[in-house]
DSSP file (Angstrom, degrees, kcal/mol; ACC not computed):
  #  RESIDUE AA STRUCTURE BP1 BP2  ACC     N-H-->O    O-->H-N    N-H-->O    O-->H-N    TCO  KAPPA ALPHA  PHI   PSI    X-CA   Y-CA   Z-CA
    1    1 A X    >>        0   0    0      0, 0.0     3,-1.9     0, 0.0     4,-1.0   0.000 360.0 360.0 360.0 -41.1   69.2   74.3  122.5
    2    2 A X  T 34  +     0   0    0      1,-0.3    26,-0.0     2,-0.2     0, 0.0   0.816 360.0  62.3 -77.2 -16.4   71.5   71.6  121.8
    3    3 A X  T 34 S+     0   0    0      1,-0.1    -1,-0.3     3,-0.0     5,-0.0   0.115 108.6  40.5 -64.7   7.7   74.5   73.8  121.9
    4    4 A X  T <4 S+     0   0    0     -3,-1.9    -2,-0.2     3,-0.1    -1,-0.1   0.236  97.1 105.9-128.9  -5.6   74.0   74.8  125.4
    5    5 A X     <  -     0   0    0     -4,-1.0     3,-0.1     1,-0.1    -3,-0.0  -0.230  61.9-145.2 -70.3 162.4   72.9   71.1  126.5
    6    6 A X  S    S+     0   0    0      1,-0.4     2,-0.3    -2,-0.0    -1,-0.1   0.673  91.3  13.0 -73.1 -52.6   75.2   68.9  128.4
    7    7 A X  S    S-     0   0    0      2,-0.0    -1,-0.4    26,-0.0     2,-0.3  -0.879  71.7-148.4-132.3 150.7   73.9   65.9  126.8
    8    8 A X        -     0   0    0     -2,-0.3    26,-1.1    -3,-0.1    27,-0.5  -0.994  14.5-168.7-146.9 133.0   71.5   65.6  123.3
    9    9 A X        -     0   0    0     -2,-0.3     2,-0.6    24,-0.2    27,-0.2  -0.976   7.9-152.8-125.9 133.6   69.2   62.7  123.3
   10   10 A X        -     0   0    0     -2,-0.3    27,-2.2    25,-0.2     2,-0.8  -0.873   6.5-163.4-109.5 105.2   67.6   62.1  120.0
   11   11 A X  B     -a   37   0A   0     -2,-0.6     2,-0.6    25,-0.2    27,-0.2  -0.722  15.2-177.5 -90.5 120.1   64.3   60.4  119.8
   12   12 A X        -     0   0    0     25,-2.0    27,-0.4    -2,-0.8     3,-0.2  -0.756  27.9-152.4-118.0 135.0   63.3   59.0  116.2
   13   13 A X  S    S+     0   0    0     -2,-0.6     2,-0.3     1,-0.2    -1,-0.2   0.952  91.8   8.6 -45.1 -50.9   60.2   57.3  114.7
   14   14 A X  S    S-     0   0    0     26,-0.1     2,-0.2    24,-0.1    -1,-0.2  -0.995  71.6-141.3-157.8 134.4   62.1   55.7  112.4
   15   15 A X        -     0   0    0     -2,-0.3     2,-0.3    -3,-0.2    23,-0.0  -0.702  20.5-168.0-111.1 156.6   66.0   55.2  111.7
   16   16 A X        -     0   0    0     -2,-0.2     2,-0.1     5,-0.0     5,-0.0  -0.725  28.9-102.7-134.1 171.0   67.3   55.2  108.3
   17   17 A X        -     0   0    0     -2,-0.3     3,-0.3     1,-0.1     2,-0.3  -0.565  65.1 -72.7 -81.4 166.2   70.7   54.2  106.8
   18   18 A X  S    S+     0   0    0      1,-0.2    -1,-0.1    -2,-0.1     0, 0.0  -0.621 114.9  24.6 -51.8 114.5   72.9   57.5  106.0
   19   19 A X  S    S+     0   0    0     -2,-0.3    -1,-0.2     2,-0.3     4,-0.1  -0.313  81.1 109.4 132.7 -31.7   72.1   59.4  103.3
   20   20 A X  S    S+     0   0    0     -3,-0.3     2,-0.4     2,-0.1    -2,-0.1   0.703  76.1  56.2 -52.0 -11.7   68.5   58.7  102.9
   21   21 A X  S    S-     0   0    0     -5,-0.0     2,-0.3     2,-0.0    -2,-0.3  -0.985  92.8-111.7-132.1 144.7   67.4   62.3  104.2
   22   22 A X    >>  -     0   0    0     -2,-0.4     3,-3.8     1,-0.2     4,-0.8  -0.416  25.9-125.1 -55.1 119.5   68.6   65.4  102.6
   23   23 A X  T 34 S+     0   0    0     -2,-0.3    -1,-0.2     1,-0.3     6,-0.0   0.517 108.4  66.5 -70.7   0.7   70.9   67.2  105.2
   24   24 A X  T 34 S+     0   0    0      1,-0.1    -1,-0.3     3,-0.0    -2,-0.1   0.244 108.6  56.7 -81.9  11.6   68.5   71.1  104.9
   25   25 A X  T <4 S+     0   0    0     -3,-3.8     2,-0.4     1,-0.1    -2,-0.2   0.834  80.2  84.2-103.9 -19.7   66.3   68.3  106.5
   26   26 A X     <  -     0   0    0     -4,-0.8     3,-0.1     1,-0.1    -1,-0.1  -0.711  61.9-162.7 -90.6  95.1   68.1   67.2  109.3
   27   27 A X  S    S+     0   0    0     -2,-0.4     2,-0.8     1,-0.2    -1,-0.1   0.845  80.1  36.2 -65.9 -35.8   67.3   69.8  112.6
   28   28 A X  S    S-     0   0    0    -26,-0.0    -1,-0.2     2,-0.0     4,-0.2  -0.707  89.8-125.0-115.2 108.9   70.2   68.9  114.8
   29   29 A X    >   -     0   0    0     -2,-0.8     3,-2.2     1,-0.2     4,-0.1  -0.081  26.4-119.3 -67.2 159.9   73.8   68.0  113.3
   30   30 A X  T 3  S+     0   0    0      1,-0.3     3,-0.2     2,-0.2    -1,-0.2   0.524 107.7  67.9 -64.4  -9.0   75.1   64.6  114.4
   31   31 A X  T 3  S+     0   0    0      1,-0.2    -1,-0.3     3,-0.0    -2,-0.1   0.755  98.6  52.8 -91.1  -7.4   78.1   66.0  116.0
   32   32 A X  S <  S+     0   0    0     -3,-2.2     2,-0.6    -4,-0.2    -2,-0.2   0.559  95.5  71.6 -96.3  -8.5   76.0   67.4  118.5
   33   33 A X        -     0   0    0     -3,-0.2   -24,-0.2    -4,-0.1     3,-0.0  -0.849  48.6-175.5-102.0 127.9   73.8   64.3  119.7
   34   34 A X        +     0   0    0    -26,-1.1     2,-0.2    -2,-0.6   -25,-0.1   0.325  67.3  33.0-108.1   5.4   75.5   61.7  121.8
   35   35 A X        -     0   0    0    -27,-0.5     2,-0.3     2,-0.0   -25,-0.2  -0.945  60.7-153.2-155.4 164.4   72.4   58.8  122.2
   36   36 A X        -     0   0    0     -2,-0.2     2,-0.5   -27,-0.2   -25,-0.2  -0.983  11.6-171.8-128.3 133.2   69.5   57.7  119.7
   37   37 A X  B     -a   11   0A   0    -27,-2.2   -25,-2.0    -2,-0.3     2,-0.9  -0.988  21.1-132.2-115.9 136.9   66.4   56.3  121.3
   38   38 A X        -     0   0    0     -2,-0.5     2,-0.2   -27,-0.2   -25,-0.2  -0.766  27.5-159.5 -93.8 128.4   64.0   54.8  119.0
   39   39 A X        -     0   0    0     -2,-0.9     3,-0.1   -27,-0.4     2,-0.0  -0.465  21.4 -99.5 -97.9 162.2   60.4   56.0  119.6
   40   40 A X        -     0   0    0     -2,-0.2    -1,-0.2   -26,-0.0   -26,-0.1  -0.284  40.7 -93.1 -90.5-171.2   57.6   54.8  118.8
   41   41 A X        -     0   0    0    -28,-0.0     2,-0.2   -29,-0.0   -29,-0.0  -0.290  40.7-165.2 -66.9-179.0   55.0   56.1  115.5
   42   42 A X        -     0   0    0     -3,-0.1     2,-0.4     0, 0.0    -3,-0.0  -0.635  21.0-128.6 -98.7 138.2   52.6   58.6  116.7
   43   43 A X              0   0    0     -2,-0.2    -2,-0.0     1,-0.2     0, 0.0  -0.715 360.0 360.0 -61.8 123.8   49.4   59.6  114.6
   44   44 A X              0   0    0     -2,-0.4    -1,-0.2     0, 0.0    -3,-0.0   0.139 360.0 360.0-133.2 360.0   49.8   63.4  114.5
């Protein structure tokens, strides 16, 4: 999906410095997102 978007908006629970998550973990690569919003926790 985000390769056919206009724009990619990312929302994340919680932002980490680079490197801290394994990149097979990581769903969308960073060259494809252009904003971060930080969201809040949800209990899921």
């Amino acid at each position: 999906m985000a390769m056919a978007a206009d724009i990619v908006i990312v929302e994340a629970e919680e932002l980490v410095e680079v490197g801290e998550i394994e990149p097979e973990n990581v769903a969308t690569p960073h060259i494809l997102v252009d904003y971060i919003v930080k969201g809040e926790k949800n209990d899921r």
